[in-house]
C-alpha positions, 0 to 999 in steps of 0.5 A: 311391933313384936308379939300380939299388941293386944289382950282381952277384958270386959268390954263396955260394947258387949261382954269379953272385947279385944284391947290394943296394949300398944300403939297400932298404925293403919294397915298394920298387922293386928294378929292372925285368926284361930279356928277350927274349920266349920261349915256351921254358923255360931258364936264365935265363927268367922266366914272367909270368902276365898279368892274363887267365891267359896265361904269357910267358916272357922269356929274361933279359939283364940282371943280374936274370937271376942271381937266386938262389932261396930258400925265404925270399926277400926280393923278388918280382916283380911282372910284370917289376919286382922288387920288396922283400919285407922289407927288404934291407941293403947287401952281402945277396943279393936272392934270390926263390923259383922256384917250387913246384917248387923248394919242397925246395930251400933 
């Protein structure tokens, strides 16, 4: 797979989401998440837990930063790649979980 196999659109989850525009196998690399580092929470802030237990946050600025959240979601992050959990087909949102304290919403 070349160049990003997505792009963005109104979601019926929420707003603006993420959308596959090919066919993404497990485990593949979905794209790589753009920020600037901030040691605020917001909208559109990813926390990456380094390997020695330390938090960063990156305020997103990219198209990653309109993923959707899901109790069953089919990517993950790695640090700040995304990658497939299960496979994802053209057309379907690339949706990831926020988080336990998002655990009560779908």
């Amino acid at each position: 797979m070349t160049g990003r196999p997505f792009s963005t659109g109104p979601s019926p989850v929420h707003g603006t989401g993420v959308f596959a525009t090919a066919a993404i196998e497990p485990g593949a690399l979905i794209g790589e998440f753009e920020g600037e580092p901030t040691d605020v929470n917001g909208t559109h802030v990813l926390w990456v837990i380094d390997d020695d237990g330390t938090e960063q946050g990156f305020r997103g600025t990219g198209k990653l930063r309109w993923l959707n959240h899901s109790r069953t979601p089919n990517a993950a992050f790695d640090g700040l790649e995304l990658r497939a959990r299960s496979p994802i087909a053209p057309g379907d949102e690339i949706l990831i979980h926020y988080g336990d304290e998002w655990a009560d919403v779908p």
